[in-house]
Every structure is written in structure tokens, then in C-alpha cells.
N, C-alpha and C positions, 0 to 999 in steps of 0.2 A: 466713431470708428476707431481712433486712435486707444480711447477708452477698452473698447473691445478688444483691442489686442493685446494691452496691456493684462489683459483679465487673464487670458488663454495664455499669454508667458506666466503669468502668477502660478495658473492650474500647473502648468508644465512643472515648474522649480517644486510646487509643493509634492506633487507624485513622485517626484526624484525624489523627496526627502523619504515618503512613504515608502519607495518601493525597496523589497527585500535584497540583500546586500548580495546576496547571488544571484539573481537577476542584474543587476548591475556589474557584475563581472564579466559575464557569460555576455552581455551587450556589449562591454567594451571590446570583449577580445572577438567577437563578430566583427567590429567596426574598423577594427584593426587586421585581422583577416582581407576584409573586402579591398580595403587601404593599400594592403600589401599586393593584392591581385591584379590590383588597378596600375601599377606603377612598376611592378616588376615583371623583367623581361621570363617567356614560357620557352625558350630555347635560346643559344647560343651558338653565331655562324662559326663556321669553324674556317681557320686560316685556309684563305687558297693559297697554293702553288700553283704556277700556271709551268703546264707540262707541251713540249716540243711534241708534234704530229707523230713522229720516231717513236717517245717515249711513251707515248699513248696506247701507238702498234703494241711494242714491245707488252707493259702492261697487260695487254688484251690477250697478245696470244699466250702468257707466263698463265693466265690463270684458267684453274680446271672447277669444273662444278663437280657439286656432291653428287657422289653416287647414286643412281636413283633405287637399288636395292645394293643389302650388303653382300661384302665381296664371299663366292661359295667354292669351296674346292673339288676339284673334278672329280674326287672321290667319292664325295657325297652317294649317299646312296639312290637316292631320288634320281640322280642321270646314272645309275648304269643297271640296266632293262634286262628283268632274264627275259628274251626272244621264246614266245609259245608259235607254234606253228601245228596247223591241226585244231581240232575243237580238244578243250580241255577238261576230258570226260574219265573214267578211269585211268587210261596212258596218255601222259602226255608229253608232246615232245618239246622240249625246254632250250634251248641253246641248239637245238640240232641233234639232243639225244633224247630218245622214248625214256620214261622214267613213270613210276606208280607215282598217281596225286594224289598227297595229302595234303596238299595248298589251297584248291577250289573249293567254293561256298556249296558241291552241286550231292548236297545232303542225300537226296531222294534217287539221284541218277539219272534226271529228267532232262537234262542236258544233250543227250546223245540218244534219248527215245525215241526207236523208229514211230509211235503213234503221234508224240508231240510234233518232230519235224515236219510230219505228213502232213498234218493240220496246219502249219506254218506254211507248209509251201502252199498248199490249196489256198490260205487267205492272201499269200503274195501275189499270187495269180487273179483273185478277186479284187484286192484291194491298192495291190501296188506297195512299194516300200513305205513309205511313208503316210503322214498327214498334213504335214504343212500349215497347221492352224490348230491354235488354243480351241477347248471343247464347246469355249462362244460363237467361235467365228468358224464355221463349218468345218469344227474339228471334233466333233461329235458324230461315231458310226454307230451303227447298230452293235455291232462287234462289241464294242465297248459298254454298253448296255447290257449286252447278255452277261459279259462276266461280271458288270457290277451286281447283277443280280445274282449271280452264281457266288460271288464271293460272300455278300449278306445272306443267303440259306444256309451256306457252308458255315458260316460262323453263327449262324440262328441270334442273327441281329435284324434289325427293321431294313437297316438300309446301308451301301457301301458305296465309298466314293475311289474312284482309282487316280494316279498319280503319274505321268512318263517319268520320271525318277524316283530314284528310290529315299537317298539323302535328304529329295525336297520336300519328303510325305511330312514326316514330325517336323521338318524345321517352315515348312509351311502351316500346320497344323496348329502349333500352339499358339503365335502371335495373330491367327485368326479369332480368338478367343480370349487370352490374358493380353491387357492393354499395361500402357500407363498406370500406377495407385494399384495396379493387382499382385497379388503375394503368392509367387510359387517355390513349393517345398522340393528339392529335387535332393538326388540320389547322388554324392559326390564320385561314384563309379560313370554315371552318365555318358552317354557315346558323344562323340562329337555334333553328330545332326541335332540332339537336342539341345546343346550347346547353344547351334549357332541361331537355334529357335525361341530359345530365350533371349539371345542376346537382342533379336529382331524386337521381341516383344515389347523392350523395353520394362518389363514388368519388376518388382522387387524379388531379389532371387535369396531364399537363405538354403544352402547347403548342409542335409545334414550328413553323416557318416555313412557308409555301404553297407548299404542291410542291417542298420542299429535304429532298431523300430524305440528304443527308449528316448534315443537323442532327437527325434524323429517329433515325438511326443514333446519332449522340454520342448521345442520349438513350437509347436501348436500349441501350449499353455502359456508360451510367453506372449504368442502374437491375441490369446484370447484374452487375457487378462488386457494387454493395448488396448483391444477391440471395448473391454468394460470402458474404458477410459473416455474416450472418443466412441462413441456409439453411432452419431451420425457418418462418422467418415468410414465406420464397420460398415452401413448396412449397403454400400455402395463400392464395396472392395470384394472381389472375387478373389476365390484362394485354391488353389490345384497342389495336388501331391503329382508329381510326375516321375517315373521307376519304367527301367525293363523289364520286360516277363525273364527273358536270360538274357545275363548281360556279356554283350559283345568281349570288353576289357579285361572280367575277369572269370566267365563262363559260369556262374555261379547263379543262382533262380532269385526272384525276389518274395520276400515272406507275402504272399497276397494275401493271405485269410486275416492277418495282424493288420495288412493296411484297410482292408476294408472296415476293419473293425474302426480302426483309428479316423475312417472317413467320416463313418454315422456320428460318433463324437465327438468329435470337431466340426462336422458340416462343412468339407472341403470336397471336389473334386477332385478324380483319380484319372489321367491319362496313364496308358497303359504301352511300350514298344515293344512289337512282340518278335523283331524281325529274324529273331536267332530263333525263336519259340515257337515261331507259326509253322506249320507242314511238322514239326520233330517230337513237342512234347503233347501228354493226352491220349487216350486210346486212339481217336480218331485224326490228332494232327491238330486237332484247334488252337494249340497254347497253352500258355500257363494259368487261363481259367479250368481247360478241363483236367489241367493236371491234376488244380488242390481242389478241384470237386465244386468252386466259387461261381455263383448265378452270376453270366456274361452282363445282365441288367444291372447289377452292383458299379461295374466300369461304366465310368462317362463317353470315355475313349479308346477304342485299340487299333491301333496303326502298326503296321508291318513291310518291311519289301518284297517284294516277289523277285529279287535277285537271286535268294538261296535256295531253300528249298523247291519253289516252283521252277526255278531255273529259266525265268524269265527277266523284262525290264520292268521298273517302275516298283508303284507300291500302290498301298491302299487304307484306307480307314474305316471302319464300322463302326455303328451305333444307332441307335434312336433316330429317326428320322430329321425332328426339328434339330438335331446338332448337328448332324450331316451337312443336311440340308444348305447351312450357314456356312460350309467352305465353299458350295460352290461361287458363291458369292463376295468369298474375304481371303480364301486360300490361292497365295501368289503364286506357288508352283502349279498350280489348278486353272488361274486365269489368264496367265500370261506366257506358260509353254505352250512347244505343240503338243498334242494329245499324243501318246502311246499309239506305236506304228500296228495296226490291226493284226499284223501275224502274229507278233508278239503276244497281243492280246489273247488271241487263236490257241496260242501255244500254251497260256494260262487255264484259258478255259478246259483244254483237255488233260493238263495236268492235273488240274483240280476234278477231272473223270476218273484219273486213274485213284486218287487221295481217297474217293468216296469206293469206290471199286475193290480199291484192295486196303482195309487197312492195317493187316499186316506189315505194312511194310513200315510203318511206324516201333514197332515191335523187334524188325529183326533189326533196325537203324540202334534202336537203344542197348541189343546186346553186341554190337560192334561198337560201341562208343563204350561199354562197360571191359570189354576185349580189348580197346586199346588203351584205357585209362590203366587196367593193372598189367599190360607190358611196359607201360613207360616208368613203373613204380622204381625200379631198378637200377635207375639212369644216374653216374655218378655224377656229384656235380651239379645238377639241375632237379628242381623239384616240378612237378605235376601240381596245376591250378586249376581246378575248375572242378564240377560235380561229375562223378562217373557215368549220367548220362545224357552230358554235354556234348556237341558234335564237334564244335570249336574249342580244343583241349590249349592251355599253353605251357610251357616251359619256359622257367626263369631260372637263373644263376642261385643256387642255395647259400652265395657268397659273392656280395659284389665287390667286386675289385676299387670302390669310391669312386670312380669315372664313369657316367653314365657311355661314353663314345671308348672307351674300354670294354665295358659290359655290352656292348654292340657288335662290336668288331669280333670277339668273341664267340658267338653265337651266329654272328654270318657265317664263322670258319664252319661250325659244326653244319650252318647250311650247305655252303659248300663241297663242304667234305661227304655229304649226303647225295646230293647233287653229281657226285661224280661215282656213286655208283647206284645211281637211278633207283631216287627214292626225293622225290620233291616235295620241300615243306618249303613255309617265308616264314621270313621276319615280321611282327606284327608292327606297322608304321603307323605312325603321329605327327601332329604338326607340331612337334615338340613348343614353341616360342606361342602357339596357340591353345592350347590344353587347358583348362580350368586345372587341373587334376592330372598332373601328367601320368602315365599306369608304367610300372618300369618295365623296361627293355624284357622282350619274348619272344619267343618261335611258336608260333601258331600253327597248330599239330589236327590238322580237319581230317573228321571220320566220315564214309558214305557209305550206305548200302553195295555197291559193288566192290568193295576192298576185301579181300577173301583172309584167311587165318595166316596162309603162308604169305601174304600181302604184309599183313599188320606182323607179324612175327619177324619177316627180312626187314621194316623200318625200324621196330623195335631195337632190333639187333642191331642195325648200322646207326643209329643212334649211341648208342650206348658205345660204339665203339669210336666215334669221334669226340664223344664228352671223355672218354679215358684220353686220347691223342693228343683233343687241344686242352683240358682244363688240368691237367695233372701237374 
């Protein structure tokens, strides 16, 4: 026995001699590590003072907690409200004075249509104001069926899903689809709802430039050549381009014939927002498929709200059936609101009567949007954004003063100063501190069908004479 151990110290001393000199360093200083861990203390008490019941008080009541949001000044523009009173259809009353609106989203005039209300009130009286339940839990009407079905023939897609808001359509939409490990190309103009749709997703997000289909591409030849690289972690990553049909920020179209082109060769997914685009652009109102002439079957996706044009709540999605299909299932604004109140819905479906009925009116929308884009040519001071037959026109500073709350304050005046002799625009708002992409500071100048020539000609004109007042 003795012998035996004698052997196995032997073995021991000679593997030390064998073994390589860095192994034996990298042991020692292990051995010395562990040593150290063993014996040395992992915190240190710290001196009491023993404090009088008195001083303890005192103590107690001296100290103040953090703020639970930072401090906002009353100025802010967020707390002071211009007061509408009245539905806010062509005239609206603002603070207590009628004034012509060119502030409301209500593109088509549907707002204040005797056919649409009447249909509203008949389904109040049917259905009651509300629904009080997600579309699972007996928040599914018929109402709401018909116009899913109305909105998929109107848009000559398989199938359409609706939404009781509007915000929650895309930002519900995309994280039902791009997960974790998924790569989507987005549009650094980007509205905020898809913003916060991505950020839901959790997906990898690369941003390219606004409307630069080249940089668009460098990004799709970088992530393909990765894709060469890693082949198995390609064939299980999903990849979406995501773009407005018109974008909200800076009213301008997105190249759709280029992105499709760019979809087939890459093999990527194209979600499509059409919320500024649907009811405006297209002979018949469909978007910016039927603008550039692009088979709706090319888009994977196209989501819109029915706040603007329709002059209704909520939104909606079309597509192909089996992609639909999969929100009802994974889209959270879909599963977990209440459904869209049935008159509202009511009011959709005949709106969408009058779209197919007269489509005209599409037509006369784009030459009062081309009649206010070159009145406002003129304007000192402030330049004109957006395509000439955008509804949602902006005005920005043709010089900023380097202070974004300069450059703000500014352009309220010009609001203001508009405002008091009844012609109402806004300011275009952000959550500035939230913004991927912040868009600088504008006056959001909306054209509708009911605004007449001596309409747009008095705003033209009362513009142009507060930009000489304040910016001179």
C-alpha cells in the first residue's frame, strides 16, 4: 500500500517536470486566485454612527425622491389645447372663433357627410355606442365583417383585417411577423407607428436613407454577401423592406416600381403604409399601387388608417389570405382591444360607397392640392415640402435660427397670427426625445376637397403676410 503511493507521488513529481511551463503558470496563478477568494473579505461594514430618534426625524423629512418624470414648463406646447367645438369639417370653430380648416386629416369631406352620419346614426341605434370586447370575445359583429369584406374588393386583395385604432394597425402588424434574428430595411423618414413596431419586434433594424433606393441596395448586398457566409442562419432569417406609400413627415411618394424591383432580387418582403395614400392617390383612391401602375400581388403588405380620408376610427390591412389570416392570431392591437364601435364601422362602409360611386373626387382632391402647393410658392421665409399632389403639404424655416425651440416658437407665431384671422393650420408634433429620425420643426398645411379657390387664396395670402411680420 505504502509502495502504491509512493508510485502515484513519483507519477505526480514527474508530470510536473513534463508538463509545459504555461500550464504551470496559468495553475499557479489559479491556485493563487482561489487562495485569494478564500480569505479575503467581499465587502467592507461601514462605521456606524448611532443617530438620536430627533436626528433620524429630521434626516427623514430633509430628504426628497427623484423625480418620477422631468421637470416640463407650462409653456410646453403639449398642455396648451386649441379648444375645437363643433365637428371639425370645412369651418371650424377653434378657441371660440369659426375659422377655414386647413389643420384636419378629412381629405374627402366625409366627416360632416349627410350620407355617412345617417348610416352612423342608424347603426347606433342598432348597435349601441360601443362593443366592449376584443373580435375573440364577442367583439365580432357582422358590421365588421362587411366592411372587412368591402375593404379587400376595394383594394382587389384576397382578404382584409380591421383595426379600432389607427396607430395600432402597423405597429401591431409588423412584430406579428418579424421576430427575434429577423432583418428589416426601413425607410429613415418612417412615421412614428412603425417605429414603435419595430421596436416591438425586437427584430434587427438597418436604416437606410429617404427614398435613396442605391443605399437601400448597398444594404441588401451587404446583409447578402453575410447571408453567403452563414448560409444556415440565412435560411431561417426573414427580411422586409418597410416604406410609406406617402409619407406622413415629409409628404413626398416612395419609388415603389424600384422597390419591387429590389424585392425580386434580394428576396425580401415589402410592407407597404398607405395611411396618407389610401382614399387620395390612384384614379380610383387605392394608393400608391394604383398610382405607379404596380400589381397589388407584388406587396406582401398594405396597412392604412381610416382616420383620414375615410373620416373614420381604426385602420386596416390587406393581403393574401394566409398573411392576414396570421394577425388574427398574433396581432395585439387585434387581440386584445375592443373591436371598432359598429357605427364607426357603418360610416366606413359608406364612405367606401361613396369612393367607388364617385371617383371623381379623387381628381378634383389632386387639383386643389396642386392649387395650394403653388400658392404657398411665394411664401417668404419658409419653403414648401412635399409633392404637388400631396394633401398633407409642410412648411419649414428656409433658415434656421440653430435652435430647434427657436425654430418652433417661430412658426407657432405664424400660427397664431393665422388663427386670429380665421384660417387654421398646426404645427406638425413629435415626441421629440422619441424620434428615431427627428423631421425638423413644420406647419402642416392640409388640403380637402371642400376648401374653394377664394379659401386657399385668403390662407395663401394670410400666410405670406405673417412669414413677412414674424420672420423679417
Amino acid at each position: 500500500m505504502a509502495s502504491g503511493q509512493q508510485w502515484v507521488l513519483v507519477e505526480m513529481v514527474q508530470a510536473l517536470y513534463e508538463a509545459p511551463a504555461y500550464h504551470l503558470v496559468l495553475e499557479g496563478i489559479l491556485i493563487l486566485w482561489i487562495i485569494r477568494l478564500l480569505f479575503s473579505k467581499t465587502y467592507k461594514l461601514q462605521e456606524r454612527s448611532d443617530l438620536t430618534e430627533k436626528e433620524k426625524e429630521d434626516l427623514i423629512e430633509e430628504w426628497q425622491p427623484e423625480p418620477l418624470v422631468p421637470a416640463m414648463s407650462k409653456d410646453h406646447p403639449s398642455l396648451n389645447y386649441d379648444i375645437v367645438t363643433g365637428p371639425p369639417s370645412h369651418k371650424i370653430i377653434v378657441n371660440g372663433k369659426e375659422c377655414i380648416n386647413f389643420a384636419s386629416f378629412n381629405f374627402l369631406g366625409f366627416l360632416d357627410n349627410e350620407r355617412v352620419k345617417q348610416k352612423a346614426l342608424t347603426s347606433l341605434r342598432r348597435y349601441g355606442v360601443g362593443t366592449c370586447g376584443p373580435r375573440g370575445f364577442y367583439g365580432t359583429f357582422d358590421v365588421h365583417l362587411e366592411l372587412e369584406d368591402r375593404l379587400a374588393k376595394f383594394m382587389k386583395t384576397e382578404e382584409a383585417i380591421i383595426y379600432s385604432y389607427g396607430f395600432a394597425t402597423i405597429a401591431s402588424a409588423i412584430p406579428a411577423y418579424s421576430k427575434r434574428g429577423d432583418i428589416v430595411f426601413v425607410d429613415e423618414a418612417a412615421c412614428f407607428s412603425i417605429q414603435k413596431g419595430l421596436q416591438a419586434s425586437r427584430s434587427f433594424i438597418k436604416y437606410f436613407k429617404h427614398n435613396d433606393m442605391e443605399d437601400l441596395e448597398r444594404l441588401l448586398k451587404e446583409q447578402e454577401i453575410e447571408d453567403q457566409r452563414n448560409p444556415r442562419k440565412a435560411r431561417v432569417t426573414r427580411r422586409f423592406i418597410i416604406v410609406e406609400g406617402l409619407y406622413i413627415n415629409t409628404a413626398d411618394v416612395c419609388p415603389l416600381p424600384d422597390l419591387v424591383k429590389l424585392k425580386y432580387k434580394y428576396k425580401v418582403r415589402i410592407f407597404l403604409e398607405e395611411s396618407m395614400s389610401f382614399g387620395v392617390l390612384g384614379e380610383h383612391g387605392r394608393g400608391v399601387t394604383e398610382h405607379f401602375g404596380v400589381n397589388i400581388d407584388d406587396i406582401d403588405l398594405i396597412s392604412a388608417n381610416m382616420e383620414n380620408a375615410v373620416a373614420s376610427i381604426g385602420g386596416f390591412c390587406c393581403g393574401r389570405s394566409f398573411v392576414i389570416d396570421h394577425q388574427r392570431l398574433s396581432g395585439q392591437g387585434y387581440c386584445f382591444s375592443a373591436s371598432l364601435p359598429p357605427m364607426l364601422a357603418a360610416a366606413a362602409i359608406e364612405a367606401l360607397n361613396i369612393m367607388e360611386e364617385d371617383p371623381e373626387i379623387f381628381t378634383i382632391l389632386r387639383e386643389k392640392c396642386k392649387h395650394v402647393h403653388k400658392a404657398l410658392q411665394e411664401c417668404p421665409g419658409v419653403k414648401v415640402v412635399g409633392e404637388a399632389y400631396a394633401p398633407a403639404l409642410h412648411l419649414q424655416l428656409e433658415r434656421s435660427s440653430g435652435s430647434r425651440d427657436t425654430d418652433v416658437r417661430m412658426l407657432r407665431s405664424i400660427v397664431d397670427y393665422c388663427l386670429e384671422r380665421q384660417i387654421a393650420l398646426t404645427l406638425a408634433r413629435y415626441l421629440d426625445k422619441e424620434e428615431r429620425f427627428l423631421p425638423p420643426p413644420s406647419i402642416r398645411v392640409v388640403v380637402t376637397i371642400e376648401q374653394t379657390e377664394e379659401d386657399i387664396e385668403k390662407a395663401a395670402s394670410c400666410i405670406r403676410e405673417a412669414a413677412l411680420a414674424i420672420l423679417k
